[in-house]
C-alpha positions as CSV (number, residue, x, y, z in Angstrom):
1,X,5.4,1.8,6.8
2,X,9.3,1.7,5.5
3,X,11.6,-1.2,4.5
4,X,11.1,-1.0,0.6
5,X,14.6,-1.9,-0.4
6,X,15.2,-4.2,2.9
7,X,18.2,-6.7,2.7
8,X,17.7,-8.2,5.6
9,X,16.9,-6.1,8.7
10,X,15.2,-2.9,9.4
11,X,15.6,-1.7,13.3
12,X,15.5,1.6,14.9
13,X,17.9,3.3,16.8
14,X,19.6,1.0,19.4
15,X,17.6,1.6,22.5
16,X,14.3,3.3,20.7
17,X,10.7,1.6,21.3
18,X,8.4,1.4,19.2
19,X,6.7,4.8,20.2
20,X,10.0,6.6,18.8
21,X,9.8,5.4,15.1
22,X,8.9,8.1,13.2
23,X,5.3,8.2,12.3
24,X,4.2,5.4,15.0
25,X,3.7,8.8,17.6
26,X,1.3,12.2,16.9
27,X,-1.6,13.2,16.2
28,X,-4.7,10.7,14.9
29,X,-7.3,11.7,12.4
30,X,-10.5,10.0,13.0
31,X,-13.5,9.0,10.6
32,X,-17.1,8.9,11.7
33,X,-20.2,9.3,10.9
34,X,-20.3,13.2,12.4
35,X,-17.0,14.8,11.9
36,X,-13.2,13.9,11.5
37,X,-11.8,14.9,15.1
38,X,-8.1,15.3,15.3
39,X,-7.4,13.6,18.5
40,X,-3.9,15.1,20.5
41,X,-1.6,12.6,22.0
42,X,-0.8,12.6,25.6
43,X,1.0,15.6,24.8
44,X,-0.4,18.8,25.0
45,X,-0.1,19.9,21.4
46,X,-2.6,22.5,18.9
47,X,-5.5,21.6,17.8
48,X,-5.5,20.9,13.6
49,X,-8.9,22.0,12.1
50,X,-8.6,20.5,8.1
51,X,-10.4,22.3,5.5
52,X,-14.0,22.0,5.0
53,X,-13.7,19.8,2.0
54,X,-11.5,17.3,3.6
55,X,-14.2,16.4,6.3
56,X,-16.3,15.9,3.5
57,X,-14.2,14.0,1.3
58,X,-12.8,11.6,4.8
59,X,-16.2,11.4,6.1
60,X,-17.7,9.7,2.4
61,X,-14.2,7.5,2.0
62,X,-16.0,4.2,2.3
63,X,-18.8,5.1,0.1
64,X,-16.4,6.5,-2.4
65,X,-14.2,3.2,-2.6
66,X,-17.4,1.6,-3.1
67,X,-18.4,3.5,-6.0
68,X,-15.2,3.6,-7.4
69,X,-14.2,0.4,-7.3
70,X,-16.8,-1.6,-7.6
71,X,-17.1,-5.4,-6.6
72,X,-16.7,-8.5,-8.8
73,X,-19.2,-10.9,-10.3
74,X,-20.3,-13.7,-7.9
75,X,-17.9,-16.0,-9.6
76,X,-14.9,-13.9,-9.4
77,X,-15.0,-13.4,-6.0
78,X,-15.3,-17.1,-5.1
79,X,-12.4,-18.0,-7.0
80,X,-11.0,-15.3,-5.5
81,X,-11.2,-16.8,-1.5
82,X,-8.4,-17.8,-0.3
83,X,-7.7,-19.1,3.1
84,X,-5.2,-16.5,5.4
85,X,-2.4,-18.6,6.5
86,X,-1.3,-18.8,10.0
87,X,1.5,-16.2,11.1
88,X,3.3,-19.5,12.8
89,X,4.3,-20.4,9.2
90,X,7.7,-18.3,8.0
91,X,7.1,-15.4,6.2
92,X,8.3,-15.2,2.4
93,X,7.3,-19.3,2.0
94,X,5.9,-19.9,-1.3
95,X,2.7,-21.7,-1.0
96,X,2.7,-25.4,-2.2
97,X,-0.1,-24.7,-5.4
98,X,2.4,-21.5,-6.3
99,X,2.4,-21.3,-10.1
100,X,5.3,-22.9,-11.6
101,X,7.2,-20.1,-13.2
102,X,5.7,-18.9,-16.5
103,X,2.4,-20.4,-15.5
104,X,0.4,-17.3,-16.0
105,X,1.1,-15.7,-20.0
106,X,2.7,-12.5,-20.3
107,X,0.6,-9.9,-21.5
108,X,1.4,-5.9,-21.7
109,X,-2.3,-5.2,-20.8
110,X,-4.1,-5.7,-17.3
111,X,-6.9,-7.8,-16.6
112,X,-9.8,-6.4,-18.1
113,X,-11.2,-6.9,-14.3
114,X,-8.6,-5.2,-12.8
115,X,-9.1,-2.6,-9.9
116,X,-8.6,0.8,-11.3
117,X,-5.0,2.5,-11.6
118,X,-4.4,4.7,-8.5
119,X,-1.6,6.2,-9.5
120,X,1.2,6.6,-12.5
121,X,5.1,6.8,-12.9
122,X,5.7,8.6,-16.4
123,X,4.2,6.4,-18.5
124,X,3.8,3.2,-15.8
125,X,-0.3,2.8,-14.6
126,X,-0.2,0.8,-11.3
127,X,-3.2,-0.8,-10.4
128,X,-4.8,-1.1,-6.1
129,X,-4.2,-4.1,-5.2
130,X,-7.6,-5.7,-4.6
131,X,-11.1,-4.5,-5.3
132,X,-11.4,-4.4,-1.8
133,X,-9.6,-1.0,-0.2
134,X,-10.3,0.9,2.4
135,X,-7.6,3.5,2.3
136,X,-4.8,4.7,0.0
137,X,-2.5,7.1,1.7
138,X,1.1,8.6,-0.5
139,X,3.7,8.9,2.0
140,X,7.5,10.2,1.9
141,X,9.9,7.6,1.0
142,X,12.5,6.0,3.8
143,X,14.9,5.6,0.6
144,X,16.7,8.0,-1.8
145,X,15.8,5.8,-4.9
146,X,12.0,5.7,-4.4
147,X,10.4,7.4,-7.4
148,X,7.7,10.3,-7.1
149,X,4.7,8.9,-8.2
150,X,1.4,11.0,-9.8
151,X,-1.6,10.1,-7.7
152,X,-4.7,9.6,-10.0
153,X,-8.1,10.0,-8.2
154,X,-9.7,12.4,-6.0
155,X,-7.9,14.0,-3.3
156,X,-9.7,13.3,0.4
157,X,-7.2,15.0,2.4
158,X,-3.3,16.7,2.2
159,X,-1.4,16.9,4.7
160,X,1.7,17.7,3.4
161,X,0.7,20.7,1.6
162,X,4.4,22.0,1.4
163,X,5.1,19.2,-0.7
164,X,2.3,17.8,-2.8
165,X,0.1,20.4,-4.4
166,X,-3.4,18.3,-5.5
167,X,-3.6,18.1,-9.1
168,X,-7.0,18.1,-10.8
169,X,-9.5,15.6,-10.0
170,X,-9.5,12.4,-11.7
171,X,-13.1,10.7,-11.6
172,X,-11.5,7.0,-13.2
173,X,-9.3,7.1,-9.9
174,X,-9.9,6.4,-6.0
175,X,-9.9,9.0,-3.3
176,X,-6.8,9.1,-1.7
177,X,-4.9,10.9,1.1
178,X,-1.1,12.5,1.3
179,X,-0.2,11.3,4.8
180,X,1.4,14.1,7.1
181,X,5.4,14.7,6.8
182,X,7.9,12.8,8.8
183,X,11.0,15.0,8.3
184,X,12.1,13.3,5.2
185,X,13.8,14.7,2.6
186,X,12.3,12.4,0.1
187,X,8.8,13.5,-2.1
188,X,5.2,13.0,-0.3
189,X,4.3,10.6,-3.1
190,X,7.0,8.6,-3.4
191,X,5.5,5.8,-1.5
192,X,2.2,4.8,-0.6
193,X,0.5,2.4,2.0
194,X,-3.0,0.7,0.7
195,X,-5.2,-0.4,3.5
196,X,-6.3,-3.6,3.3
197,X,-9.1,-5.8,5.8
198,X,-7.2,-9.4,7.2
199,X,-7.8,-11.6,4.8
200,X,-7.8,-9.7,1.8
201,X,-5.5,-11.4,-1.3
202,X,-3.1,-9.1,-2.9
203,X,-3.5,-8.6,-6.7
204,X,-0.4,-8.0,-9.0
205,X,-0.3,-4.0,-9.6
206,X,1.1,-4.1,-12.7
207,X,2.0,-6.7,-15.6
208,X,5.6,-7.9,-15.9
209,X,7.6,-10.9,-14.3
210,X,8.8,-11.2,-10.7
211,X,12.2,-10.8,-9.8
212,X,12.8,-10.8,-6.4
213,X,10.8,-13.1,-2.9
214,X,12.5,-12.0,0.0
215,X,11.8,-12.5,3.5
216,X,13.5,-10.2,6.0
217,X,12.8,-8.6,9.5
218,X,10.9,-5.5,9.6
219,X,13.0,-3.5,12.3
220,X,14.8,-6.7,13.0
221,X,12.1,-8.6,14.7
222,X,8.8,-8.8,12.9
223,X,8.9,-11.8,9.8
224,X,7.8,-9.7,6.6
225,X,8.5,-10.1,2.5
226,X,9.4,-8.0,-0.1
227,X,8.3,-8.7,-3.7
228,X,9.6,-7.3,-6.8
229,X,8.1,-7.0,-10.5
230,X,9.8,-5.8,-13.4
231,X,7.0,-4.2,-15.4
232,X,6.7,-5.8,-19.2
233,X,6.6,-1.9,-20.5
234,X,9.4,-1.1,-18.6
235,X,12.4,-3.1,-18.2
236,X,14.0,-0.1,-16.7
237,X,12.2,0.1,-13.6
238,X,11.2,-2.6,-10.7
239,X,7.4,-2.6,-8.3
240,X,8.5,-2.9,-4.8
241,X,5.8,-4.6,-2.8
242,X,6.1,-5.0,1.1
243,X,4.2,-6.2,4.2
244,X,2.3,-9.4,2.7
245,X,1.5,-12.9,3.7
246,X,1.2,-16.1,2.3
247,X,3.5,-15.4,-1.0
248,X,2.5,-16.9,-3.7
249,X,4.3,-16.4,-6.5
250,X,7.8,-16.8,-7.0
251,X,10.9,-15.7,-9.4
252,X,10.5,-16.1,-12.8
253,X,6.7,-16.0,-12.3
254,X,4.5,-13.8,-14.7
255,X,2.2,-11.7,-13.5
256,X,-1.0,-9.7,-14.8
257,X,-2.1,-6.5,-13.0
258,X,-5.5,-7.2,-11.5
259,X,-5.5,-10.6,-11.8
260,X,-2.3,-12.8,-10.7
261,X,-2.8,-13.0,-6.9
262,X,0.7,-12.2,-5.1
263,X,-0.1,-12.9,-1.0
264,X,-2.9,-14.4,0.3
265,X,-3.1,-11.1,2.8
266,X,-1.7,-8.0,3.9
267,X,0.5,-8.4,6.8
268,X,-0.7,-7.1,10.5
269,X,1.7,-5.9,12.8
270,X,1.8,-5.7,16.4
271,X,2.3,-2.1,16.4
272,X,0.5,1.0,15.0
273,X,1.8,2.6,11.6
274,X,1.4,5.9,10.6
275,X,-2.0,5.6,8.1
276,X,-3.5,4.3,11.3
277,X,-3.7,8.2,12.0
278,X,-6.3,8.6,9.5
279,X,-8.5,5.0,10.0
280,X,-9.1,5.2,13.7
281,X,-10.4,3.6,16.0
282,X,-10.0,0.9,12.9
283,X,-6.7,-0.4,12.6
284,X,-6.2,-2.8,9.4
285,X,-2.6,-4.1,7.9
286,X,-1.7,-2.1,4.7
287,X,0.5,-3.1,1.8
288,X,3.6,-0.7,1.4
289,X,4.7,0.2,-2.4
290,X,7.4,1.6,-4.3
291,X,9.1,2.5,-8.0
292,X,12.2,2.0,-8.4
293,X,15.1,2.4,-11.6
294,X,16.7,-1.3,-12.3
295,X,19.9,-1.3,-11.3
């Protein structure tokens, strides 16, 4: 989902439903057990058979997350709970227990726990989000100044194939898919949505300091909040973080990849977004990121 550099509001065309955003519509690729089934809308429209070795790759998704990622020690993952708060309270509120600003030491390193890096930016690692993922798909940018980012894993499935040609496999990284085109002029990698289960606390994907807690309206009418890090290692560029819950951190905070917790949860919409496509009949909420130059 879009609304990486939101200022305030994000709404489609006057008149348009929800069906008409680009990417909410189209075809659905389905996981199960058997096959992945690409499912046609109402529409009459072709039939899409992916390649061999994306069935394969889609159909083994959960088990590969599993084995990539891993799962905490006991002791981790209870000090990890954290209760979801209630989408009654205003989005982009800093929780009460928020770490005062410079609570948490700045370091140019990530946790030595941290979930592995999914993806780079020159020389910039960024790290998922939570030990807990079910999907990571690349996706083109809303936004001119969204950097193309190098996806580090193992390719599941590409479906923007004029776009993104798969680089080598990368064992140390997650599978992850490159989410169909939406007519954008912008690279397939240069955002990405990471699926989340409710519930689920948001981990720092990089180390550096937050600059920016903002609450705005997604498409004008649905609470959301944007987070910003400046990386330690680079000053020059900023980590757009979108679609969370239950902030808590706020400016001036330092943060350590893999370890500070940013939101308490990803945020669920009332609406399908487009990596729904590829998680059906599961729907989860997914956290939307970004790189972007200072300035």
């Amino acid at each position: 989902m879009d609304g990486g550099d939101a200022t305030g509001t994000l709404a489609p065309r006057a008149g348009a439903d929800l069906g008409s955003i680009p990417g909410v519509g189209g075809v659905a690729v389905r996981v199960d057990q058997r096959s992945v089934r690409v499912n046609p809308p109402r529409r009459s429209v072709r039939r899409v058979r992916p390649a061999v070795a994306g069935l394969v790759a889609l159909i083994l998704l959960p088990a590969a997350y599993a084995a990539t990622i891993g799962s905490r020690s006991g002791a981790d993952a209870a000090s990890g709970d954290i209760a979801v708060r209630s989408l009654d309270q205003p989005a982009g509120d800093v929780a009460p227990d928020a770490p005062a600003a410079g609570a948490v030491a700045a370091i140019a390193t990530a946790s030595v726990d941290a979930p592995p890096v999914f993806a780079r930016f020159d020389d910039l690692p960024l790290h998922l989000p939570s030990d807990e993922v079910e999907l990571v798909g690349f996706h083109e940018a809303a936004y001119d100044d969204a950097l193309e980012m190098a996806p580090r894993g193992r390719i599941a499935m590409n479906e923007n194939t004029t776009k993104f040609r798969a680089p080598a496999a990368d064992d140390d990284g997650p599978p992850y898919l490159v989410l169909s085109s939406r007519g954008r002029v912008h690279p397939a990698t240069s955002a990405v949505d990471v699926v989340l289960r409710d519930g689920v606390a948001v981990l720092s994907v990089v180390t550096g300091t937050v600059t920016d807690v903002r609450p705005y309206a997604l498409y004008g009418k649905y609470p959301d909040t944007r987070i910003e890090i400046r990386p330690a290692d680079r000053p020059d560029l900023r980590v757009v973080l979108i679609h969370v819950d239950g902030v808590r951190v706020g400016v001036g905070d330092e943060v350590v990849a893999g370890e500070t917790v940013l939101a308490e949860t990803a945020n669920r919409f009332p609406f399908p977004s487009h990596i729904d496509r590829y998680s059906e009949p599961d729907r989860w909420p997914h956290v939307h990121l970004e790189v972007k130059r200072t300035g």
